[in-house]
N, C-alpha and C positions, 0 to 999 in steps of 0.2 A: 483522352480518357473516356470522352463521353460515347466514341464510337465503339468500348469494349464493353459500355453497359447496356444490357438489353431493355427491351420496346417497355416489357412490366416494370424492369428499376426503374424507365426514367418515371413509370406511374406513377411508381411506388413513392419518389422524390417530390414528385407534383402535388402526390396526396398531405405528403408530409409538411412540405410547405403550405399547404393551404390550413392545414390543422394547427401549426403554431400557428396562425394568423397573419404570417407575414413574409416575406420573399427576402431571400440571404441578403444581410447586410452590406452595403457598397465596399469595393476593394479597398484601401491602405494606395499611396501614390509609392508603389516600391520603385520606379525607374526603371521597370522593364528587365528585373532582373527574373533569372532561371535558377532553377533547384541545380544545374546541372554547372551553372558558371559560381553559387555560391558555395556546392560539394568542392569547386577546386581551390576556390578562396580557403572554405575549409582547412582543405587538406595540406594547406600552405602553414598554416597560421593555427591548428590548434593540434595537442599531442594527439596521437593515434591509440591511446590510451582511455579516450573521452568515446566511447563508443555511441552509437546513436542508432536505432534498431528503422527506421526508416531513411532515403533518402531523398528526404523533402522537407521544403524550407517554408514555417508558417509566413504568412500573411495575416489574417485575422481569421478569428473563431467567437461563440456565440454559442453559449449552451454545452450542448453535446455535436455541434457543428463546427468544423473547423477548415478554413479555406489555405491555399498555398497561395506560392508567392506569383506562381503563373495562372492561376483561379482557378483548381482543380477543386473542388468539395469532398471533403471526406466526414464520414461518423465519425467520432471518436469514440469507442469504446474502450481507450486508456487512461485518460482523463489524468495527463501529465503522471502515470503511477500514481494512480489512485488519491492523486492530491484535488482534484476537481467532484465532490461528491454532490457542491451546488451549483455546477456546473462551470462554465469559461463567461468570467464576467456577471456574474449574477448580477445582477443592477444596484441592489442592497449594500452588497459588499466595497463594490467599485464606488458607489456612491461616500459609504464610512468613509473608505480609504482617500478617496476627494479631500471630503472635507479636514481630515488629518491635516493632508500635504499642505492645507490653506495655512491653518493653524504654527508647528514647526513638523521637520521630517525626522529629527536625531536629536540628543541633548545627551545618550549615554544612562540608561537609568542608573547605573554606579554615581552619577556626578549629578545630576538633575532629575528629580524622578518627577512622574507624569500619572496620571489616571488614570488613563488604559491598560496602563500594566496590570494597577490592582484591581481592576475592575476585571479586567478578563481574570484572571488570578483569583477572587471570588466567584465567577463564572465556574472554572473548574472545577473547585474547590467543594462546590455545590452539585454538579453533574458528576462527579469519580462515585464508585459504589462506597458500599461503607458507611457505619454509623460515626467515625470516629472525627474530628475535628481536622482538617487538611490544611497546608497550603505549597504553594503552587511557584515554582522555577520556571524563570520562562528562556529560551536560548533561540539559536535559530536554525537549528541542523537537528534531523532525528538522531544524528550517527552523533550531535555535540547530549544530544539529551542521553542516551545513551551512560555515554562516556560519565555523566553529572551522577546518574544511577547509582553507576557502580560504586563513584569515588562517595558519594553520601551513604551507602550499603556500608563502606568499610566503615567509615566513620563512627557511622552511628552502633556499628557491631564490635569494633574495634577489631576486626578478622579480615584477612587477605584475601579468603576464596570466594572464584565465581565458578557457579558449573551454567551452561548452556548444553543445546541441544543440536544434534546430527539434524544436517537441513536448514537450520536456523539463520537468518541474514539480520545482522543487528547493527550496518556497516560499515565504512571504508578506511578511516584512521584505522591506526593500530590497534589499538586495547578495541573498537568491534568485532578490527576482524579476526582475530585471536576468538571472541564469541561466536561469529558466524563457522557454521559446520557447511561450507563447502568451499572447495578448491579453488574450481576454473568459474569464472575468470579471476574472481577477487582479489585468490590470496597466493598466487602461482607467482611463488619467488621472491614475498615478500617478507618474508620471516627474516628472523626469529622474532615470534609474538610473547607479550607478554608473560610474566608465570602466575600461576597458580588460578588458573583456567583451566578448568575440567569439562570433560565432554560427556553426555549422558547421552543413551539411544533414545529418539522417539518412536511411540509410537504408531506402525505402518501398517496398515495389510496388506498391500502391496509389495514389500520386505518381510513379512512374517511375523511381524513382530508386534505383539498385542501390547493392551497395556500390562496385564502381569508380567510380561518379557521386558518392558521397558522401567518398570520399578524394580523388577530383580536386578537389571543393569543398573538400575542408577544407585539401592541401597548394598552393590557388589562396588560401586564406584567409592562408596564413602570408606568400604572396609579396606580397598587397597591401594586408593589415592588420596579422596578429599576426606581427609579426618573434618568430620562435618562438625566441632569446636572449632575448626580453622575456617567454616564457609560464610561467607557473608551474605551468600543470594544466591536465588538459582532464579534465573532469568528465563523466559517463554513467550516466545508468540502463541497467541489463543488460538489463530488461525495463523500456519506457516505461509511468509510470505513469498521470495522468491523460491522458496523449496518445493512450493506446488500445488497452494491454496489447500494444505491439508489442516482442517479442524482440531484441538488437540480434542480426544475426548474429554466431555466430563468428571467423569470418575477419575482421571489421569490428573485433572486440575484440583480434584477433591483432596486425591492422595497426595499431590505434593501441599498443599496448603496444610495437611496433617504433618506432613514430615519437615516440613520447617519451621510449625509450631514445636515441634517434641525435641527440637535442636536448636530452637532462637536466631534461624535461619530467612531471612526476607524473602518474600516474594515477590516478582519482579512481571508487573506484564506488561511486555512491548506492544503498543497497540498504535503503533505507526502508521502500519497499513491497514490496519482491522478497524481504526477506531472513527468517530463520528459518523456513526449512521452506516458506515457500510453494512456493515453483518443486519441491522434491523433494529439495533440497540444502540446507544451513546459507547461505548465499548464491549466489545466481542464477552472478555470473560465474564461480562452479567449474564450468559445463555447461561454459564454453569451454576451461577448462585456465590462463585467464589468471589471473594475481595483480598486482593493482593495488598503487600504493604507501599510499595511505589509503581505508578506508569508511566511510560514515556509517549508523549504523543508530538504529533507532526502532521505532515501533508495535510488532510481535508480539513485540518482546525482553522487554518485562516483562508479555504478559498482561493489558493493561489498564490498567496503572500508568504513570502520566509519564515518561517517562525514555529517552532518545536517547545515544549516544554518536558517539567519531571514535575506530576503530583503525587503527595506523599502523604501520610499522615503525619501531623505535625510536629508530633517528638521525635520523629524522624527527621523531618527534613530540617531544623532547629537544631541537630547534632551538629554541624558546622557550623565554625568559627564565624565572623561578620571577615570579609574577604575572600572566603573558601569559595565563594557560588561566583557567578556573573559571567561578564565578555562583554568587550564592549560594544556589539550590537544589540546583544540579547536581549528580547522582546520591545524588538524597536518598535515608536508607536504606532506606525502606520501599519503594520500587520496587526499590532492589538485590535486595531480600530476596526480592520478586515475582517480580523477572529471574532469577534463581538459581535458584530452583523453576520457573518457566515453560521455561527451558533444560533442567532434568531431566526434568521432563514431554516433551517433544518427543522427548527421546531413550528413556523408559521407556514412553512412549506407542505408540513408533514411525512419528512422525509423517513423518516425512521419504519412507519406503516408501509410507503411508498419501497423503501427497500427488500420488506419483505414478501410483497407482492411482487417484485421487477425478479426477486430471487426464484418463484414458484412460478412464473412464466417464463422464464430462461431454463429452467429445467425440463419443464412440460418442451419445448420446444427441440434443446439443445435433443432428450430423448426421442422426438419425432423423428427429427435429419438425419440420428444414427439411423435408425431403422430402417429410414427408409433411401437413405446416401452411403450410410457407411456402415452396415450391421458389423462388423468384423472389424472393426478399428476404432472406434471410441471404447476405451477400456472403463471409463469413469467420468460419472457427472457430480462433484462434490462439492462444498462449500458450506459456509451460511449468510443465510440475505442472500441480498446481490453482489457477494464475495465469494465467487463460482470460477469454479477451473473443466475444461473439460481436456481429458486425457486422452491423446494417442498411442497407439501400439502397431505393433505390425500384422498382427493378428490374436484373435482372445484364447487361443491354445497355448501358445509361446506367454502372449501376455509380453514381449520386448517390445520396449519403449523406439516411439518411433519419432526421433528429433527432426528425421528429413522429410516427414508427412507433415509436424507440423513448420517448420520453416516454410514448405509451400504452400499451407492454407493463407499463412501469414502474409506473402509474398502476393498471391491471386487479390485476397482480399485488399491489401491498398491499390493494386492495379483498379479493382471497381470502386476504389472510394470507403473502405474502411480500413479504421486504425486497429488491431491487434500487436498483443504483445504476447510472448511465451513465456513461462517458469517451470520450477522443476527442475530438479537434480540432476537427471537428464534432457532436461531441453524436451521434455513433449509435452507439456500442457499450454493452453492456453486458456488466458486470466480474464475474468470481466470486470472491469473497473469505470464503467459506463457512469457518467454523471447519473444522480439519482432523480436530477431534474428532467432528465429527457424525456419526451413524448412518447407517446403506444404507437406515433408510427416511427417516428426516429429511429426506437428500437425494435420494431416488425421489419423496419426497409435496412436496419442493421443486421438483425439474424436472415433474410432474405438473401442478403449479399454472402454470409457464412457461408451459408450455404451453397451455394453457386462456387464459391474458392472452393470450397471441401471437393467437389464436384469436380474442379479444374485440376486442384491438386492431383485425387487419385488419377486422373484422366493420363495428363501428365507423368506421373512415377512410373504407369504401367507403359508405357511407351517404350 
């Protein structure tokens, strides 16, 4: 690898290094194994259903830095899907999580309960928007928080229906994918989903379709499908995650907060991917001012560590039976104890300011490389915070989405040592999910490398 980086990246590595203070951490004794002999072990031994968007096998990582198992170094600007916002190993976090495992690792909080649960659980409770009194479900899957959403939506409504949104990834069990609005790969053959799931248009400009288009769709939905006496929630990512880091408007989150007031309808925001600090905020939907009745949150809440919840306001989340909630790993303690430290980290860190600077230098930036690499194929630089997507096309007359420009930025860039990943309905965007911890060079000698893929890419395609 290191012969396909040029003489400025390795500078740029050198400078990097010298600015965290300190020279990459010592290997892991892996035995000498290869990305290339554990892809066949792989491919023996795990479904081909498990997809995996690189082929390379960690070693150890550190930050926004992450090494293989044959000591290649890479950026990581994925940050496990957006689950690393304080980075890989925060020392804070790893240290909580220590001290737990000393203590015990499991007891079941259904059978033995523990302090971290309710201690993170007032953590929540305290950071959700809203003046109303909360508390807080703890599980360990976004796709299991989810699921808890809905069934506590009906409950408390005593009504069946959920409407979600075109684009929407809320995931992989059934009753998600039934809410997620897209196909390939998700849901290709695996129906029939759930009933009394409705599908409402978001809003795109990209598709045409503004927000007056997408509330005409949605209150044409209630008149010919979801009789909205029968709905129990209309569920939304503030910012679409696998659909292509699109923002929902404001106004779009105003008007549904009005229309499921005027129906006794919940409001549901997924803030899976959007939430802790990514956008710039403790959750995306405070840019809008709105306060939803329940959210589901996950990945960047414990740093690493398993563990998703549902916060709700409390006459809600109390509609359920004593039985109705749980599982029996749900907010095991040793993520509590990760999410408790990862929570203090964001705020002694200063992550939240930190993200919405990392967000207006990634833009300033990403808009430089077009112009001056790619004026004719970057269609879009959009997000909030440091939850930025930039869009390829095949050219800005057409405006067609170009899935195979960006597979080969993606492709270049791990050849020099950065992690990307793509989203979007079509497969052309690529996502920034860059630890919030990372350094000005980490991410100068990250966007550095973009740039040089993007470079190789076109180079490449026009061949």
């Amino acid at each position: 690898m290191a012969d396909s980086i040029s003489a400025f990246m390795q500078g740029i590595i050198q400078m990097a290094n010298v600015a965290t203070g300190k020279a990459p951490p010592p290997a892991f004794q892996t035995g000498g194994q290869t990305n290339a002999a554990l892809l066949s072990r792989r491919e023996a031994a795990v479904p081909r259903g498990v997809a995996s968007a690189t082929p390379v096998f960690a070693d150890h990582a550190e930050n926004a830095e992450l090494w293989d198992v044959e000591g290649n170094r890479y950026i990581d600007f994925v940050g496990g899907i957006a689950v690393l916002n304080t980075g890989h190993r925060h020392p804070d976090v790893v240290a909580a999580a220590r001290a737990q495992e000393d203590r015990f690792t499991h007891t079941s909080f259904q059978v033995v309960q523990y302090e971290p649960y309710v201690a993170l659980a007032e953590r929540l409770n305290a950071l959700a928007p809203g003046d109303d009194p909360k508390k807080t479900l703890l599980v360990t899957t976004g796709a299991e928080a989810v699921e808890n959403a809905v069934k506590i939506a009906r409950v408390a409504t005593g009504r069946p229906g959920i409407i979600a949104f075109g684009g929407a990834y809320h995931g992989r069990t059934l009753m998600t994918l039934g809410l997620t609005g897209k196909v390939s790969p998700y849901k290709t053959d695996v129906g029939p989903f759930p009933a009394d799931i409705f599908r409402a248009p978001f809003p795109s400009t990209r598709d045409g379709i503004s927000v007056a288009d997408a509330l005409t769709g949605l209150r044409n939905l209630m008149l010919t499908d979801a009789q909205p006496e029968r709905v129990a929630a209309i569920i939304i990512e503030p910012v679409l995650g696998e659909g292509g880091y699109l923002p929902v408007p404001f106004e779009m989150l105003r008007a549904l907060r009005g229309l499921c007031d005027a129906h006794g309808i919940l409001l549901i925001a997924d803030e899976i991917q959007a939430g802790f600090g990514r956008t710039g905020t403790w959750f995306a939907i405070e840019h809008s001012g709105v306060v939803p009745d329940l959210i589901t949150v996950a990945k960047s809440m414990a740093g690493g560590y398993p563990l998703a919840g549902v916060i709700g306001r409390a006459d809600i989340m109390d509609k359920m039976p004593p039985g109705g909630l749980g599982g029996t790993y749900g907010g095991n303690p040793v993520a509590c104890a990760a999410a408790l430290a990862a929570i203090d980290a964001i705020e002694s860190d200063g992550l939240l300011a930190r993200s919405t600077a990392l967000g207006a230098h990634f833009r300033d930036r990403f808009a430089d490389i077009a112009a001056r690499v790619a004026p004719d194929r970057i269609w879009d630089i959009r997000g909030l915070g440091a939850m930025l997507a930039v869009e390829f096309v095949t050219d800005h007359d057409s405006a067609e989405p170009d899935a195979a420009l960006t597979r080969a930025v993606c492709a270049h860039a791990l050849q020099r040592g950065l992690i990307l990943l793509s989203c979007g309905m079509h497969g052309n965007a690529i996502r920034v999910m860059v630890p919030l911890t990372a350094s000005d060079a980490i991410i100068d000698e990250g966007l550095a490398i973009f740039e040089a893929a993007l470079a190789d890419a076109l180079a490449e395609l026009a061949e």
